[in-house]
TORKOLVEX-211661 format. One line per 5 residues: for each residue x, y, z of C-alpha. Coordinates in pm, 1 decimal, padded with zeros to 6 digits. Layout:
<pts>
X Y Z ~ ...
</pts>
This chain:
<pts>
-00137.7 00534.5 02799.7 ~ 00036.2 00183.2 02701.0 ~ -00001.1 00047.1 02370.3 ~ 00109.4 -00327.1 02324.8 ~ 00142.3 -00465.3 01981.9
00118.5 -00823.9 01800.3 ~ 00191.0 -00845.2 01442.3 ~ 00106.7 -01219.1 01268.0 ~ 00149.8 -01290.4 00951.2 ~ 00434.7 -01173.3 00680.5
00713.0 -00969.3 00701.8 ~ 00513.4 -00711.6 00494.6 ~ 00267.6 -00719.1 00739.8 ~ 00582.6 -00694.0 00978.8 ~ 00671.9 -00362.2 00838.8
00300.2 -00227.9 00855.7 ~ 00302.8 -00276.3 01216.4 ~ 00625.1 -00109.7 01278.1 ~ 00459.2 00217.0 01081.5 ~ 00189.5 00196.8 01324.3
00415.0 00163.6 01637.1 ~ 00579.9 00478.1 01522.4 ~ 00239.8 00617.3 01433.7 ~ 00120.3 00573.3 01825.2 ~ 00490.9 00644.0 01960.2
00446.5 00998.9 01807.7 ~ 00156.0 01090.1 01945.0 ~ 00276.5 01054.3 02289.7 ~ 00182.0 00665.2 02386.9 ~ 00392.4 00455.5 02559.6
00510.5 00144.1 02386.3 ~ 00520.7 -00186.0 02609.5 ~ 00590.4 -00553.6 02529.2 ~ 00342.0 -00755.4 02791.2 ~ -00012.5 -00707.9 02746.8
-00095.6 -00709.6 03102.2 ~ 00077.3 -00348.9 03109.5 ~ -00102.3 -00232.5 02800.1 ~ -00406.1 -00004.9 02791.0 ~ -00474.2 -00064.8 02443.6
-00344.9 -00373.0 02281.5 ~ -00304.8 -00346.6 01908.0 ~ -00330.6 -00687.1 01662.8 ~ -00247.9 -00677.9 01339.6 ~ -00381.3 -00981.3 01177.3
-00291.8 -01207.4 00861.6 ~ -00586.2 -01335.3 00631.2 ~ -00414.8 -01516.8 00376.3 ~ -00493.1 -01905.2 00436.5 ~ -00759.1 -02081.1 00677.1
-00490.9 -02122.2 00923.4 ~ -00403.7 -01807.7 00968.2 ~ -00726.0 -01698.2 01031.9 ~ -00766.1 -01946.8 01277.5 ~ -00450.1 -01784.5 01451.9
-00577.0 -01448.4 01451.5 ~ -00930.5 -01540.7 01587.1 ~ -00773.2 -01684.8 01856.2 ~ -00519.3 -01420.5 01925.9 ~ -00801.7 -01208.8 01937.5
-00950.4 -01381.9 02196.4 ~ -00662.1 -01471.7 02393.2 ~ -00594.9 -01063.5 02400.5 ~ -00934.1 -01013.7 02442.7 ~ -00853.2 -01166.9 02790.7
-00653.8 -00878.3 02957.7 ~ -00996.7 -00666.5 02882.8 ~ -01068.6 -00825.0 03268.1 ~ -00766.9 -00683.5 03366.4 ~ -00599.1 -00332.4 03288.5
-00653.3 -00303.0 02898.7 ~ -00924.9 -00058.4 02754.7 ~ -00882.8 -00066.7 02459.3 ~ -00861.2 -00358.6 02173.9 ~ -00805.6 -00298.8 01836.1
-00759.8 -00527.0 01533.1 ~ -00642.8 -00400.0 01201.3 ~ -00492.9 -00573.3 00863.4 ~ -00584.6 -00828.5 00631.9 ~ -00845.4 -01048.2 00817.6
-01038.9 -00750.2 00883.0 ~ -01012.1 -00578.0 00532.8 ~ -01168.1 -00946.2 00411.0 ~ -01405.3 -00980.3 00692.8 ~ -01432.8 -00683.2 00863.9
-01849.2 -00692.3 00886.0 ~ -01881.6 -01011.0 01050.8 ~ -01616.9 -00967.6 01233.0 ~ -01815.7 -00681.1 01423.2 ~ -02042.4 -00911.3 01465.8
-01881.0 -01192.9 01577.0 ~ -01645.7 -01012.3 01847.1 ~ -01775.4 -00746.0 02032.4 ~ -01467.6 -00777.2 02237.5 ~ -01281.3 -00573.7 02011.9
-01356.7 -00172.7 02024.6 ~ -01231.1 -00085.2 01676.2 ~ -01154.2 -00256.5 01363.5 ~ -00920.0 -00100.3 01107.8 ~ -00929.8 -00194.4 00766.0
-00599.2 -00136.2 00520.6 ~ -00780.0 00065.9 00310.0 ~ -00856.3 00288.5 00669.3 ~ -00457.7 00361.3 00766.9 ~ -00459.4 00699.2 00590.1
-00691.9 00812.3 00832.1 ~ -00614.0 00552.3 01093.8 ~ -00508.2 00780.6 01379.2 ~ -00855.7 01009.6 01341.7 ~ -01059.1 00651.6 01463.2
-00808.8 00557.6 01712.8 ~ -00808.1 00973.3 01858.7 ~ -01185.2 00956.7 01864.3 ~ -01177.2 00562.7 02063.8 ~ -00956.4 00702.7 02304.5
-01091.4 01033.5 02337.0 ~ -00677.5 01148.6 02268.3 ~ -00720.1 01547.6 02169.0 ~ -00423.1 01624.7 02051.0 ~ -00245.6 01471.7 01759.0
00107.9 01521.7 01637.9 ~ 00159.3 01298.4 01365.6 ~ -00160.4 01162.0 01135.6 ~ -00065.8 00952.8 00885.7 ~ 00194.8 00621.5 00818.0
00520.3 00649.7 00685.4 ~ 00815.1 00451.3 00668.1 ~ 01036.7 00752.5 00798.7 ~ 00893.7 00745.7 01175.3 ~ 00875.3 00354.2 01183.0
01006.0 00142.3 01465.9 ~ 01211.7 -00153.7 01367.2 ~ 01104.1 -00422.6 01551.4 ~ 01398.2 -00693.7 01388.8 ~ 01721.0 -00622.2 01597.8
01955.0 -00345.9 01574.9 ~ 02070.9 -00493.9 01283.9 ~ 01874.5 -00625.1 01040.5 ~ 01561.9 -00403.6 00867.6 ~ 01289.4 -00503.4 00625.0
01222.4 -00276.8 00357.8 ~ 00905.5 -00283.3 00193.9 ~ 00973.1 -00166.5 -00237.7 ~ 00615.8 -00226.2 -00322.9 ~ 00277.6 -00326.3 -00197.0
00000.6 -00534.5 -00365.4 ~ -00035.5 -00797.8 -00662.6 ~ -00128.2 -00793.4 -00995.5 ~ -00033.0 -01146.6 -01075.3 ~ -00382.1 -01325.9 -01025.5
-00290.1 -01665.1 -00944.6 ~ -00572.2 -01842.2 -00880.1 ~ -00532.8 -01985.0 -00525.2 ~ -00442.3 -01679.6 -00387.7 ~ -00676.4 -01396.2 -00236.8
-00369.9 -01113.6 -00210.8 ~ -00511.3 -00868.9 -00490.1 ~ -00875.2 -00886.6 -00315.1 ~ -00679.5 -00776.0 00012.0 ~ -00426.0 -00564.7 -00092.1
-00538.9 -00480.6 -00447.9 ~ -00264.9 -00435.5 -00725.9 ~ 00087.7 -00399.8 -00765.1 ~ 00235.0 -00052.9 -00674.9 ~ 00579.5 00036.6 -00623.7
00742.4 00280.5 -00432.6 ~ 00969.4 00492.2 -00603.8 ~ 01333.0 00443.4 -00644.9 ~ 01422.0 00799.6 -00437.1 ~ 01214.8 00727.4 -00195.9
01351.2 00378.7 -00094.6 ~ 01712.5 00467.3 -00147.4 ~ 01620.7 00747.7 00076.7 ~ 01474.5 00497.6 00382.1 ~ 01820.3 00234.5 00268.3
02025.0 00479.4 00329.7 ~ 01853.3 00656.3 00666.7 ~ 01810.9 00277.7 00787.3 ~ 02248.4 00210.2 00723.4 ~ 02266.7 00544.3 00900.4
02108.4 00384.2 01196.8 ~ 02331.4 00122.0 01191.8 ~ 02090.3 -00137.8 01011.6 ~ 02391.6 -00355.7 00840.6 ~ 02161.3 -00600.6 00688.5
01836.1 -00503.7 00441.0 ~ 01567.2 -00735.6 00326.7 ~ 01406.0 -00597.2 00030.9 ~ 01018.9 -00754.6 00061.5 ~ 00676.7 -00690.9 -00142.8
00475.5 -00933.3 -00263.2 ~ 00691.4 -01030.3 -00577.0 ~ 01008.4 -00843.2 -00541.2 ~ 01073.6 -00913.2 -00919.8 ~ 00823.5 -00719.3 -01051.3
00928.5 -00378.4 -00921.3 ~ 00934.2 -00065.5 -01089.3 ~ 00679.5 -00225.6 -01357.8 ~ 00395.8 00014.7 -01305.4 ~ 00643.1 00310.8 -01222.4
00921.7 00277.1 -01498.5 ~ 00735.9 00040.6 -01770.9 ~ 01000.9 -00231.0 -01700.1 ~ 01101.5 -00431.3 -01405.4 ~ 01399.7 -00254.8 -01210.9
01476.2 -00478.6 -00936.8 ~ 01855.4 -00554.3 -01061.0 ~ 01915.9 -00165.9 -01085.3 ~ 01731.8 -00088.2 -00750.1 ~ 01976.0 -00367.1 -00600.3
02302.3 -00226.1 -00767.1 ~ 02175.3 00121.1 -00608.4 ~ 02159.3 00006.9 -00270.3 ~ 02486.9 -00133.4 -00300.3 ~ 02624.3 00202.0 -00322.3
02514.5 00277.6 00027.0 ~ 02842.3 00246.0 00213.4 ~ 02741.0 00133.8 00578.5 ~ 02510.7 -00140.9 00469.0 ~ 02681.0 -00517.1 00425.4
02450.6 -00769.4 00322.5 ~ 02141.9 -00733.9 00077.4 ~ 01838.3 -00957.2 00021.7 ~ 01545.3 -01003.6 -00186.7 ~ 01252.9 -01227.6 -00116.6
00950.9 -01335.4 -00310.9 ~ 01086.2 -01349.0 -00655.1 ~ 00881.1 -01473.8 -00885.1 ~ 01062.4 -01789.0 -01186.0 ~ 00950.8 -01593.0 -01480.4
01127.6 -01237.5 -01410.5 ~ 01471.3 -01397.1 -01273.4 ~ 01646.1 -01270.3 -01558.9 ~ 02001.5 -01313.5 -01661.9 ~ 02037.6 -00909.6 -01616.0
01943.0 -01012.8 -01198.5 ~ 02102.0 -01326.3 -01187.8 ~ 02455.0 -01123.2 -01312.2 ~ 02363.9 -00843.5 -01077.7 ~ 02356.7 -01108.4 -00803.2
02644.2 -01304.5 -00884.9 ~ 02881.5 -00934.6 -00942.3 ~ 02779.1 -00775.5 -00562.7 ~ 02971.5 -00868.0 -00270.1 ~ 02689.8 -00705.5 -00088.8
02400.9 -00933.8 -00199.1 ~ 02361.4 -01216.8 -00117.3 ~ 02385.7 -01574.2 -00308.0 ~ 02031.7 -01623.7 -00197.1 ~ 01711.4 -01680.2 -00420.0
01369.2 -01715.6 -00239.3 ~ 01179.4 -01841.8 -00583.4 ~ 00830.1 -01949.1 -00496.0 ~ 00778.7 -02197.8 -00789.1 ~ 00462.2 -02371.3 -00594.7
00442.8 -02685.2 -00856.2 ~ 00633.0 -02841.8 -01093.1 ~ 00343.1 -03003.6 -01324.1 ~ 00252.1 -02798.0 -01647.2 ~ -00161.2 -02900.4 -01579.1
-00128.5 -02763.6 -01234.5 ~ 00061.0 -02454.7 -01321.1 ~ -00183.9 -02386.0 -01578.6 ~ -00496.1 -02386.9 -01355.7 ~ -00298.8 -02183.3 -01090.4
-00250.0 -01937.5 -01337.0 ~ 00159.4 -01913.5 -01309.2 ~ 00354.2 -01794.8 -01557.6 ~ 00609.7 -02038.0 -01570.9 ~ 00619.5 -02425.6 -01690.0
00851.2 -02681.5 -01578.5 ~ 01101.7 -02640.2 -01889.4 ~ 01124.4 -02330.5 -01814.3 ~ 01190.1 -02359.1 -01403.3 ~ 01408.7 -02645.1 -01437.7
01621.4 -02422.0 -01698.2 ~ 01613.9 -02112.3 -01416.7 ~ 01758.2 -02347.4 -01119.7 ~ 02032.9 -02505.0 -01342.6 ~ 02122.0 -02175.0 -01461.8
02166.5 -01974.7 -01133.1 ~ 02333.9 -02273.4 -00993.8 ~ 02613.8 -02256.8 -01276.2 ~ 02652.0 -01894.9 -01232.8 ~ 02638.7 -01891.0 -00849.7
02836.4 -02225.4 -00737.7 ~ 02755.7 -02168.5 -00369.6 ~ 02398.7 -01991.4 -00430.5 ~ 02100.1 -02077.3 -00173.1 ~ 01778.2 -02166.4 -00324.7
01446.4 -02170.0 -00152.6 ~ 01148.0 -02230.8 -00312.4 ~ 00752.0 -02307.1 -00124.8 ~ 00495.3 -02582.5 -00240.3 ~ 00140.1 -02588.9 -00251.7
-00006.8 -02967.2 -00258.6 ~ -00360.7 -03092.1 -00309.7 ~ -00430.7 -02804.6 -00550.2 ~ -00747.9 -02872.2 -00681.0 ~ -00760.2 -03165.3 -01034.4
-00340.6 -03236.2 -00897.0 ~ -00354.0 -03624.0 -00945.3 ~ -00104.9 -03893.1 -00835.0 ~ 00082.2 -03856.6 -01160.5 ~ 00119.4 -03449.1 -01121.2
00214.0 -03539.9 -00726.6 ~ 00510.8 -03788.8 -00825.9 ~ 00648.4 -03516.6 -01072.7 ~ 00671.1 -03307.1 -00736.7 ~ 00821.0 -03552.9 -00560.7
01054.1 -03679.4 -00813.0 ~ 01166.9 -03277.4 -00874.1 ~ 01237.9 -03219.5 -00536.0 ~ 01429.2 -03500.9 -00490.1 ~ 01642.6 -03457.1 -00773.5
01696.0 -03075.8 -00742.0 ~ 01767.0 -03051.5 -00348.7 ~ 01632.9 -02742.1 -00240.3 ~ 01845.5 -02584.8 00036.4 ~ 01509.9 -02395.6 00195.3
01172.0 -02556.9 00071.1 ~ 00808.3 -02480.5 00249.0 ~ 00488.9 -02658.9 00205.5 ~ 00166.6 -02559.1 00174.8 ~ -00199.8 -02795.9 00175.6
-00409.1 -02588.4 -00070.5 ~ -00649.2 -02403.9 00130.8 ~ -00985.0 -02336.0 -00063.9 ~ -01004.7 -01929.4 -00037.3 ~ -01329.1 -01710.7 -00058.4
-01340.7 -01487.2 -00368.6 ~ -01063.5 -01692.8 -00533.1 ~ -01100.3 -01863.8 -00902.1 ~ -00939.4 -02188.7 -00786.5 ~ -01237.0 -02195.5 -00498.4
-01457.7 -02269.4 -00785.2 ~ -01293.2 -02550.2 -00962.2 ~ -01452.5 -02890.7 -00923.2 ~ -01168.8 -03112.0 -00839.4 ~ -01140.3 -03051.2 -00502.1
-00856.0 -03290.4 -00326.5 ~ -00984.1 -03454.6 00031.6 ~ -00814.9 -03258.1 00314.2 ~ -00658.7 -03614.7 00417.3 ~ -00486.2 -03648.7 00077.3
-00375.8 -03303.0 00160.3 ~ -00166.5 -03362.3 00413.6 ~ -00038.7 -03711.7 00332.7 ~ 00098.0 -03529.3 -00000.1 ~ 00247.9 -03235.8 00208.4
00397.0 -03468.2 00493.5 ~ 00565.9 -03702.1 00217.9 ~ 00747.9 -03380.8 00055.8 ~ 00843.3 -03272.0 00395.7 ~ 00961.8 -03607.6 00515.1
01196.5 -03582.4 00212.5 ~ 01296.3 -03246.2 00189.5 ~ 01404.0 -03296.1 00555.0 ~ 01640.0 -03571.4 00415.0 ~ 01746.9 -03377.8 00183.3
01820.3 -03067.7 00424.1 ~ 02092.9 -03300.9 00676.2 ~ 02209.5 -03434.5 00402.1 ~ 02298.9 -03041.2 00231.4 ~ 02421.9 -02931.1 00553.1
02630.9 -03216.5 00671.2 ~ 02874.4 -03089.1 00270.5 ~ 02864.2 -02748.3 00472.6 ~ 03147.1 -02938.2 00757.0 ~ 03415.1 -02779.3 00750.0
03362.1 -02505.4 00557.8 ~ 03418.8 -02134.6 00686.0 ~ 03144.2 -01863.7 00674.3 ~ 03113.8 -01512.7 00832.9 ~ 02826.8 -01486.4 01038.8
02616.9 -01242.2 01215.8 ~ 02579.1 -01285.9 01592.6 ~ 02242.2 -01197.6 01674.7 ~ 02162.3 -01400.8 02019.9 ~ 02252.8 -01653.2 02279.6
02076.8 -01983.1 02356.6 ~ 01839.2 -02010.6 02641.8 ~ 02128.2 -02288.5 02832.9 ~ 02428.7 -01981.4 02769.8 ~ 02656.5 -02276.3 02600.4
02608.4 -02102.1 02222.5 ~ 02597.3 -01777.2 02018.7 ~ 02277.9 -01788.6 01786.5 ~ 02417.5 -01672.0 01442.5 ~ 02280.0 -01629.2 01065.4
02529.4 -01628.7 00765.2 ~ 02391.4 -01543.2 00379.8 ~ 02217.5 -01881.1 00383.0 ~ 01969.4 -01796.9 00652.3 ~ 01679.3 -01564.5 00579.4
01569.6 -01485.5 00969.4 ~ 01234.2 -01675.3 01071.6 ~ 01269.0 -01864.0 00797.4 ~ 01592.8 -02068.5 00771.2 ~ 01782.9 -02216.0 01013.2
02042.4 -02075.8 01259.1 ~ 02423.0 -02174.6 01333.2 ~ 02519.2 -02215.1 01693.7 ~ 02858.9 -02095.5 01738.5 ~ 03057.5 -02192.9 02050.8
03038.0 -01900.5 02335.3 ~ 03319.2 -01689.9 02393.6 ~ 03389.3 -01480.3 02698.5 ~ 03342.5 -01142.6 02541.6 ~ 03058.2 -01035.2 02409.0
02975.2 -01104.3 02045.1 ~ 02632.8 -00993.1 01982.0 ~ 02531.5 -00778.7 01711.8 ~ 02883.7 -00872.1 01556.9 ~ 03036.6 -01021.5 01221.6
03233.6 -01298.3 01278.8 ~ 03436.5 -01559.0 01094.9 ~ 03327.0 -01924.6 01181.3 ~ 03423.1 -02290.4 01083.7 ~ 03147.7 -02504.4 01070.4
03197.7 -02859.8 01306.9 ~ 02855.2 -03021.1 01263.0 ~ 02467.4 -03026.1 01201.2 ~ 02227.0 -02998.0 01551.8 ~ 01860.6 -03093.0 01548.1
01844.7 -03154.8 01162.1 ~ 01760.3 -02861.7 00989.0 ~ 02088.6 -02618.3 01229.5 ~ 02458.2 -02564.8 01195.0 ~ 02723.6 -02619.0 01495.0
03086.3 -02382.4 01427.5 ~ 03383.9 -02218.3 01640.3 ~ 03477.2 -01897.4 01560.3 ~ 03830.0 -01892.5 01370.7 ~ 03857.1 -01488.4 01390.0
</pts>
């Protein structure tokens, strides 16, 4: 049989998936990228905000299509259906099977009895057998799963419960088999990076966990994403700043800048004590990349605790910034608070921070002219004219790209040297390659 697969959502829900393709894949299924050649057609959905439900619903149903064609089989797993997974079976029939996360230790025995499969070779999920689904370059690696952080917008520890790590052997052990497959570039993910090792050790041990993996010989650039203001300690920000291998890259999701806001979403940090953080990393780290994400229209955020936004991200110039309209989430603390802000204000706030920050963005990239970066080839662009290239600044599916001049031989999947000659569409970079 064919098993097609659609993954929405995170990267952590990225990495699920690509357990669960290996999961199928070793039990004798044949893996297949259009869903009109798929008997069963596997979604793995994202629950986190209203529009992201909205996008699985309707990826469900768009899949639920092909059920008119050749596809048996539809089956819908992750975090919509671990929130909603009851009237979900009531509210699509279409699909034949809905798999919970608290379900994929025994996910194969429901699928085996759906497809009346008798034989099974492999049970359970594990990183080992996954199938990277990111290039032949660049992997994901997933240090920890869960949150124990309790902000109180945010309906993660209801989905995925609380912060566990993995231990330190054990993802040294999938680093190293990952550089062995020629992955040159790993993203360490979990739902705050900075916290790892907490639960496990008693402290945080994401600066020695990075210094590990920077033993691995075959592996070139490192990343870490999701870290949290309050553990970005000078310990990480050293570790950082002393490793080729890592890169000058901090993904610091501060989501506000006024203390009254903060305080009702439950974060850790105060604007002292961010403001101290950025100036700090940027001293150490002259060339560092900061990215940070917003939420606006948090419930009681008034004009004054807006303009303090505004005013801070005009002053600090984010490199990478998201924004968010607060979305009002079942089962959440912040659902209940009184001072809900009209969806209109919403997104007048967000598309005033955006309208900036995308100032703010040509304005960063036009200082990079000039400049020379390596760069990973990873593509070419749909007209042929351009190699589509990342260098430590750009996260993938996040960031921008550079588009470096084509060559006749073949680049891709390379490291190159590149001088960059201008900015294209706003938010990309143009270069040559010098060598």
């Amino acid at each position: 049989m064919n098993v097609g697969f659609i993954s929405l959502g995170c990267s952590k829900n990225l990495v699920d998936t690509e357990q669960v393709i290996g999961l199928f894949k070793n039990n004798g299924l044949n893996i297949v990228n259009n869903p009109e050649k798929a008997d069963i057609i596997v979604i793995n959905t994202c629950g986190f905000i209203e529009s992201a439900k909205e996008e699985a619903i309707n990826t469900i149903l768009e899949m639920a299509e092909y059920k008119n064609k050749r596809c048996k089989y539809l089956i819908a797993m992750g975090c919509l259906v671990q929130r909603y997974k009851k009237e979900l079976e009531k509210e699509l029939p279409e699909v034949d099977l809905f798999l919970t996360i608290d379900e994929y230790d025994n996910m194969w025995e429901k699928v085996r009895n759906l497809i009346k499969e008798e034989k099974s070779k492999k049970t359970s999920l594990n990183f080992e057998d996954r199938i990277i689904t990111t290039g032949s370059k660049m992997a994901y690696l997933k240090i920890a799963e869960g949150c124990s952080n309790r902000c109180t917008y945010c309906a993660i520890p209801n989905i995925r419960g609380p912060f566990v790590s993995r231990k330190i052997e054990d993802i040294l052990k999938e680093a190293k088999s990952l550089s062995e497959k020629g992955y040159e570039e790993i993203i360490l993910i979990a739902q705050d990076t900075t916290k790892y090792g907490i639960d496990l050790y008693g402290e945080e041990k994401l600066a020695y966990l990075l210094e590990e993996i920077c033993k691995i010989e075959k592996i070139k650039w490192i990343r870490f994403l999701y870290a949290y203001p309050e553990s970005i300690t000078p310990e990480l920000i050293n570790v950082v700043k002393t490793n080729k291998k890592i890169c000058n890259y901090f993904d610091i999701p501060i989501q506000h800048i006024s203390d009254s806001v903060l305080k009702r979403m439950n974060r850790k940090s105060n604007s002292k004590s961010i403001k101290e953080l950025i100036y700090n990393i940027r001293k150490e780290i002259p060339d560092v990349i900061i990215r940070t994400s917003l939420i606006v229209g948090f419930p009681g955020e008034t004009k004054e605790d807006f303009e303090k936004l505004y005013n801070f991200v005009e002053q600090t110039k984010f490199d990478r910034l998201g924004v968010f309209a607060y979305s009002k989430e079942d089962k959440t603390p912040a659902a209940k608070l009184k001072e809900q802000i009209h969806p209109m204000t919403k997104k007048s706030r967000l598309n005033k921070i955006m309208s900036l920050q995308q100032k703010i963005v040509k304005q960063n990239l036009e200082e990079k002219i000039g400049k020379e970066y390596e760069v990973l080839i990873e593509n070419t662009s749909l007209d042929g004219k351009y190699y589509i290239a990342r260098s430590y600044m750009d996260v993938p599916d996040m960031d921008g790209v550079i588009y470096v001049r084509k060559e006749k031989q073949n680049l891709i999947n390379k490291f190159v040297m590149c001088k960059i000659t201008g900015v294209k569409d706003n938010y990309d970079l143009e270069a040559k390659i010098i060598s």
